[in-house]
The first five atom37 places (N, CA, C, CB, O) and aatype in JSON, in Angstrom:
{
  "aatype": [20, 20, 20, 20, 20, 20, 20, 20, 20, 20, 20, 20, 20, 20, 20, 20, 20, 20, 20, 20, 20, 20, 20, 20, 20, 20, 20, 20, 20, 20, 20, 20, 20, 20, 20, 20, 20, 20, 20, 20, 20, 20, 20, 20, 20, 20, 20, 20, 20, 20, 20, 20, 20, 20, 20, 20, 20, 20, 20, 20, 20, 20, 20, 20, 20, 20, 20, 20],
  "atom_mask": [
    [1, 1, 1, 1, 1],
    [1, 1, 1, 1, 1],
    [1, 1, 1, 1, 1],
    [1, 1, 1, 1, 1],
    [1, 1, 1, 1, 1],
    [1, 1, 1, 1, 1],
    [1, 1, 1, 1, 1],
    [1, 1, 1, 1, 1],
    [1, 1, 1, 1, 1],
    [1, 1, 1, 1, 1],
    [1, 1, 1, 1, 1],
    [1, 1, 1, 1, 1],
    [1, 1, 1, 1, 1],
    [1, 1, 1, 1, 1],
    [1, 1, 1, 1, 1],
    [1, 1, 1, 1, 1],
    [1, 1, 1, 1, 1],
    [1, 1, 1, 1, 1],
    [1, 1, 1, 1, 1],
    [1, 1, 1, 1, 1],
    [1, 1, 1, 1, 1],
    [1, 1, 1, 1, 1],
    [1, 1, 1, 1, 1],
    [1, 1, 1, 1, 1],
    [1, 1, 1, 1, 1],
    [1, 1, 1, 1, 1],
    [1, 1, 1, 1, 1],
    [1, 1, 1, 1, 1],
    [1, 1, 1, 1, 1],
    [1, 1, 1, 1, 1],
    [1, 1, 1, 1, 1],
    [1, 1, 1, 1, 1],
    [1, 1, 1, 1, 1],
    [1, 1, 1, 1, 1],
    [1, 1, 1, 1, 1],
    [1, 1, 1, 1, 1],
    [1, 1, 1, 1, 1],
    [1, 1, 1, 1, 1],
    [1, 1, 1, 1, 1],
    [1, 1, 1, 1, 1],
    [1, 1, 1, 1, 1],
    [1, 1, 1, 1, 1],
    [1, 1, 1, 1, 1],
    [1, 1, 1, 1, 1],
    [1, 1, 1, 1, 1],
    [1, 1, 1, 1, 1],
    [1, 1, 1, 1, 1],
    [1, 1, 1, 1, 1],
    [1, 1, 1, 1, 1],
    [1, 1, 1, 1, 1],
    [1, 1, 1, 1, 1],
    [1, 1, 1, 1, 1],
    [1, 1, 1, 1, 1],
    [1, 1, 1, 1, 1],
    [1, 1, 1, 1, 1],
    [1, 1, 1, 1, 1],
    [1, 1, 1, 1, 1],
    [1, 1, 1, 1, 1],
    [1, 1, 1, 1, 1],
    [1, 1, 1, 1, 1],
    [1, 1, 1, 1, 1],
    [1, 1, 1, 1, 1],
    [1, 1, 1, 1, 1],
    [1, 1, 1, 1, 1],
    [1, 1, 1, 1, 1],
    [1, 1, 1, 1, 1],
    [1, 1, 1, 1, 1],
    [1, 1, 1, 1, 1]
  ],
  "atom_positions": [
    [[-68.0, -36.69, -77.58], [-66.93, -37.01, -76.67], [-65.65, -36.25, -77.06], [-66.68, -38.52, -76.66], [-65.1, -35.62, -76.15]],
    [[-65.1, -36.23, -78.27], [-64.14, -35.27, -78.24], [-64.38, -33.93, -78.38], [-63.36, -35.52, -79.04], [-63.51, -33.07, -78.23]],
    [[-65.64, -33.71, -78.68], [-65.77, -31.63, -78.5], [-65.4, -31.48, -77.01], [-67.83, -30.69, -78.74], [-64.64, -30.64, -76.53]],
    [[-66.18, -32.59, -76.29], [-65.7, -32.44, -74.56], [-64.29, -32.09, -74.46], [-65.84, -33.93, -73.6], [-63.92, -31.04, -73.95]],
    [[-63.14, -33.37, -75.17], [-61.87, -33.45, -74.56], [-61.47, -32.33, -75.47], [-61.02, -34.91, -74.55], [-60.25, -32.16, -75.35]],
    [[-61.98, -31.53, -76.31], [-61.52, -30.74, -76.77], [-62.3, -29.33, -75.73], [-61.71, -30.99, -78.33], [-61.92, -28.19, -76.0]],
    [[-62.66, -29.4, -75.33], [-63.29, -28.28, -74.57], [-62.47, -28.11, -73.41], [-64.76, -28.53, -74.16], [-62.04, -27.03, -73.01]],
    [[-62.26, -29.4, -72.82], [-61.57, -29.44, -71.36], [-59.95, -29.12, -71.93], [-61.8, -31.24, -70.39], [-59.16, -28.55, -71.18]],
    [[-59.68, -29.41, -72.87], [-58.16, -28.76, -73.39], [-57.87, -27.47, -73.03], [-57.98, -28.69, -74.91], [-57.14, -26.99, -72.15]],
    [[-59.02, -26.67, -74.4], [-59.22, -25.34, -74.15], [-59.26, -24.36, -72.85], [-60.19, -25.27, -74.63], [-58.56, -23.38, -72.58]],
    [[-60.25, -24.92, -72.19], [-60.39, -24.24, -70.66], [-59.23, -24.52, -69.95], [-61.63, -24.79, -69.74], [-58.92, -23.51, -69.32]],
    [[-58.42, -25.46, -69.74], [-57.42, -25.87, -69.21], [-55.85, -24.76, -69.69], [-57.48, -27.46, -69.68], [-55.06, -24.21, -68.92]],
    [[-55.89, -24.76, -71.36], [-54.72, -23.25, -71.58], [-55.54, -21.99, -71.19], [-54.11, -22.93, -73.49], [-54.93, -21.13, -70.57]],
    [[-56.58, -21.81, -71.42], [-56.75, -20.6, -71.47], [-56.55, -20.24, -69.44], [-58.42, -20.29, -72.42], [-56.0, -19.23, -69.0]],
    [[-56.96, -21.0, -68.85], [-56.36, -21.29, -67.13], [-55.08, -20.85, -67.19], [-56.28, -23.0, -66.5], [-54.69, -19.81, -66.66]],
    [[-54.24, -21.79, -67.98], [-52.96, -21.71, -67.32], [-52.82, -20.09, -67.82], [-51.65, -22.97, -67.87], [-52.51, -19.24, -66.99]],
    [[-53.02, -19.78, -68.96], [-52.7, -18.39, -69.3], [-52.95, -17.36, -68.63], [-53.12, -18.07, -70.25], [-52.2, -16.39, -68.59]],
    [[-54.48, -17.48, -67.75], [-54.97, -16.2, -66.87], [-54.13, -16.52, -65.68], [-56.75, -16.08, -66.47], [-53.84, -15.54, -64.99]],
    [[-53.61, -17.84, -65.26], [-52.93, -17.39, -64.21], [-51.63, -16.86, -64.2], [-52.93, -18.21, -63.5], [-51.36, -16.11, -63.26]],
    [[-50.46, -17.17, -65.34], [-49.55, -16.64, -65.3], [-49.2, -15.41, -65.8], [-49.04, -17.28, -65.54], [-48.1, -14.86, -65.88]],
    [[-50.79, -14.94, -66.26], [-50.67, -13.14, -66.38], [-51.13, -12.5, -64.72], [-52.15, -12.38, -67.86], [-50.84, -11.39, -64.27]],
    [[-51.7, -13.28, -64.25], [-52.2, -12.64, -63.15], [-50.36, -13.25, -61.82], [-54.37, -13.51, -62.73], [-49.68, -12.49, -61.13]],
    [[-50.32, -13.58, -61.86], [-49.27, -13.78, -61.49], [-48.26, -13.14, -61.52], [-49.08, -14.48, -61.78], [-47.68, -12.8, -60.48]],
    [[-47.75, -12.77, -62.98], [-46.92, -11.93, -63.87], [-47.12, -10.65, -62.62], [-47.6, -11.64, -65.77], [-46.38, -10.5, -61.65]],
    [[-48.01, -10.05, -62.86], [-48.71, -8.75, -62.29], [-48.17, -8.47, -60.89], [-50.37, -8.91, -62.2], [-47.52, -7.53, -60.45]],
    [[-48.74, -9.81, -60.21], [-48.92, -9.98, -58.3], [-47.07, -10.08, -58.36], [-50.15, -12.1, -57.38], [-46.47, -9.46, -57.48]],
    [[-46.32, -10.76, -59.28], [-44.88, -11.11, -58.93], [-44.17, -9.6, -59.19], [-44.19, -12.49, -60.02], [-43.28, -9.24, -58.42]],
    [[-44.54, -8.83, -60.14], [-43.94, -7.16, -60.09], [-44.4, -6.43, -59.17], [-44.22, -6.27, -61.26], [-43.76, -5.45, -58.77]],
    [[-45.5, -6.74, -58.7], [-45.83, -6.15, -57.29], [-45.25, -6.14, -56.06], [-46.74, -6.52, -56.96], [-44.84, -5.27, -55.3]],
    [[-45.34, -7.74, -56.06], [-44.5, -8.16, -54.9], [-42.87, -7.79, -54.82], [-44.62, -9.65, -54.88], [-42.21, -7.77, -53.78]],
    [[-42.61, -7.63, -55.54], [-40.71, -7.59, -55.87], [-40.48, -5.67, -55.9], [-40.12, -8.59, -58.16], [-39.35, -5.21, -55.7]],
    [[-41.41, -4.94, -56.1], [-41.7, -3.39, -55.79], [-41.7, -3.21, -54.33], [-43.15, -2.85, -56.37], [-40.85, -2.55, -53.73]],
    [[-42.97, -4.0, -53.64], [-42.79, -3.93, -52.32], [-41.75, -4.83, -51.21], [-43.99, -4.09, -52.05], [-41.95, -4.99, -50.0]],
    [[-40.82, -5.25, -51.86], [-39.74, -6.04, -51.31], [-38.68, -4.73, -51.35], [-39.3, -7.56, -52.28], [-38.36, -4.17, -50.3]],
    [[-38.28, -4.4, -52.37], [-37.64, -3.23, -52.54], [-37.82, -2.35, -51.51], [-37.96, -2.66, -53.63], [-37.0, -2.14, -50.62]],
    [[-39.33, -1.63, -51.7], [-39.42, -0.85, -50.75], [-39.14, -0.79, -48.97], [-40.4, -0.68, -51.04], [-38.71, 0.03, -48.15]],
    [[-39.52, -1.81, -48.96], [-39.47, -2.6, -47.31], [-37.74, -2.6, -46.81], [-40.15, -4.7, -47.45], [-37.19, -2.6, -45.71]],
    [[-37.34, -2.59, -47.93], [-35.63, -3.14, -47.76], [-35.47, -1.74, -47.27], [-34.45, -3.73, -49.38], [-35.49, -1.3, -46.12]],
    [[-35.3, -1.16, -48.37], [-35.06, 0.35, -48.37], [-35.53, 1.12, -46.94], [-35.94, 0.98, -49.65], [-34.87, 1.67, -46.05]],
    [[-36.65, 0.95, -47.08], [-37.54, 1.32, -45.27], [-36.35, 0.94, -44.37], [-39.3, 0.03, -44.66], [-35.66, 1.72, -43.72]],
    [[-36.2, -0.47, -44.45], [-35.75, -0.98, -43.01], [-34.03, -0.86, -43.46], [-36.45, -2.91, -42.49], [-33.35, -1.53, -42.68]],
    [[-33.57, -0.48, -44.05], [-32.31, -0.04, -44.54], [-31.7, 1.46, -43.54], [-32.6, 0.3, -46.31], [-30.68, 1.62, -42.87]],
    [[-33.13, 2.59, -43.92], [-32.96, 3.95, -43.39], [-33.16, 3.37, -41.99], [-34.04, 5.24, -43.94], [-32.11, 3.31, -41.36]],
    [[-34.24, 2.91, -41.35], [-34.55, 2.68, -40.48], [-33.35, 2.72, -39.01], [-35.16, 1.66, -40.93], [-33.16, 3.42, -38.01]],
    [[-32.65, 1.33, -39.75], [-31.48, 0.96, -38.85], [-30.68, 2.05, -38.57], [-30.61, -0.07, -39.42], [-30.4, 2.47, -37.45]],
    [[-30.1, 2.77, -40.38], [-29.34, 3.58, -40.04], [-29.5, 5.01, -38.93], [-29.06, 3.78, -41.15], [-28.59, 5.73, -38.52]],
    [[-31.07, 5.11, -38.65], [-31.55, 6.72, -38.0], [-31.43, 5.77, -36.68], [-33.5, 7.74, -38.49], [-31.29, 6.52, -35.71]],
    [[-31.43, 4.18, -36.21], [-31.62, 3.66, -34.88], [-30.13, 3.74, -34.45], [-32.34, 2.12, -34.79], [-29.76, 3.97, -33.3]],
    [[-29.14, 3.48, -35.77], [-27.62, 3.63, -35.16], [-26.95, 4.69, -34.64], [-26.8, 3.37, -35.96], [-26.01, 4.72, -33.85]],
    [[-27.93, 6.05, -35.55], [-27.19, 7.54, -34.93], [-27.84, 7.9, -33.42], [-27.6, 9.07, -36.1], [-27.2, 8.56, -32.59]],
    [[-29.39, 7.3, -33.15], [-29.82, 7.66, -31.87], [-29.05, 6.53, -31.26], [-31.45, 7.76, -31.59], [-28.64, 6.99, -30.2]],
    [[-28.69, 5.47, -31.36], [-27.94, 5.03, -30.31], [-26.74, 5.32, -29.83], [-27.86, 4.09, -30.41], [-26.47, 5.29, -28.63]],
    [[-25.93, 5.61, -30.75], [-24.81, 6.48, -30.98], [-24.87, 8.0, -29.79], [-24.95, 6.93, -32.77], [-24.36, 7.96, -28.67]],
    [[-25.44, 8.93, -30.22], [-25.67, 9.99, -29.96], [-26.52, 10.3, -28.67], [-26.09, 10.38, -30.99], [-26.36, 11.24, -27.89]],
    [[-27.68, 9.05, -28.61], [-28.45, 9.22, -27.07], [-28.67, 7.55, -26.89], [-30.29, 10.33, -27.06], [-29.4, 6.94, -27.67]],
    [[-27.83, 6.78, -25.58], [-28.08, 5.69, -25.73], [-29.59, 5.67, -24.71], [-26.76, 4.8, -25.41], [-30.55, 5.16, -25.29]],
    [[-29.82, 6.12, -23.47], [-30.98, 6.31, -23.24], [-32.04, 6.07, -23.76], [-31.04, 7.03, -23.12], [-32.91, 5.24, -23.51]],
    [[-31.84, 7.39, -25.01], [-33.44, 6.98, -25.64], [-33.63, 5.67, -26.94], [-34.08, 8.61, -26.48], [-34.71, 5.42, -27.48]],
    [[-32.58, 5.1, -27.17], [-32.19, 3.89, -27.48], [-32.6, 3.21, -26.93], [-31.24, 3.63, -27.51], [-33.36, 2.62, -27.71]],
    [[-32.71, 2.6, -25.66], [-33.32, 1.94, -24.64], [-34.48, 1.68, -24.55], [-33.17, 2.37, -23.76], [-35.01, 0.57, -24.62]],
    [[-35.17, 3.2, -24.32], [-36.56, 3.07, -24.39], [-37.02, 2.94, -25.67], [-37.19, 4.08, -23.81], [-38.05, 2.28, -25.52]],
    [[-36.91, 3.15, -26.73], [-37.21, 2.47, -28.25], [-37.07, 1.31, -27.91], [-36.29, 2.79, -29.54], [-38.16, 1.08, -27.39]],
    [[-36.27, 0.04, -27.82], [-36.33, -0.76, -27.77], [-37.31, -1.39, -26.65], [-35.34, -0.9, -27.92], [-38.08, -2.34, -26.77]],
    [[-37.12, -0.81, -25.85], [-38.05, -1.32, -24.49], [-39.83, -0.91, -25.68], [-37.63, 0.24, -22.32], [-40.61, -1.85, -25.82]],
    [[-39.99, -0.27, -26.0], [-41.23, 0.36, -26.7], [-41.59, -0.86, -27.28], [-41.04, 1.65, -27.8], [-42.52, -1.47, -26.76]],
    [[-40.83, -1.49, -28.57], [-41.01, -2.22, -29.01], [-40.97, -3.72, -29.23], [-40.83, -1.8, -29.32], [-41.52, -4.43, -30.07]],
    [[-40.09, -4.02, -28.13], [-39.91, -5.03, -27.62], [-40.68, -5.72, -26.74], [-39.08, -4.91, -27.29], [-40.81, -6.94, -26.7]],
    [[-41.32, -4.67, -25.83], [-42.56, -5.15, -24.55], [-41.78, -5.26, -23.61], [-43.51, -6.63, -24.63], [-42.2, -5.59, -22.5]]
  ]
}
């Protein structure tokens, strides 16, 4: 009976440990592609402000494009 509760201990850290390395991993990942996305939709706006700026027309239809 206690090799059990000593077993179910064991499996139980060595759990918590694989998940907060695997975690560790997925959370630098995730926070890379947050960055990136920002950045994307950062340029993004700014190239939608000079065509609106410069051609409101085709401003229009971009939005009409994507909008439906």
């Amino acid at each position: 009976m206690l090799r059990t509760i000593f077993s179910i201990g064991a499996l139980a850290i060595v759990g918590i440990i694989a998940l907060k390395f695997i975690f560790g991993i997925f959370g630098g990942l995730v926070g890379i592609l947050f960055v990136l996305l920002l950045k994307i939709a950062i340029i993004g706006a700014l190239i939608y402000l000079v065509v609106r700026i410069v051609s409101p027309d085709t401003a229009r239809r971009l939005r009409e494009k994507f909008n439906g």
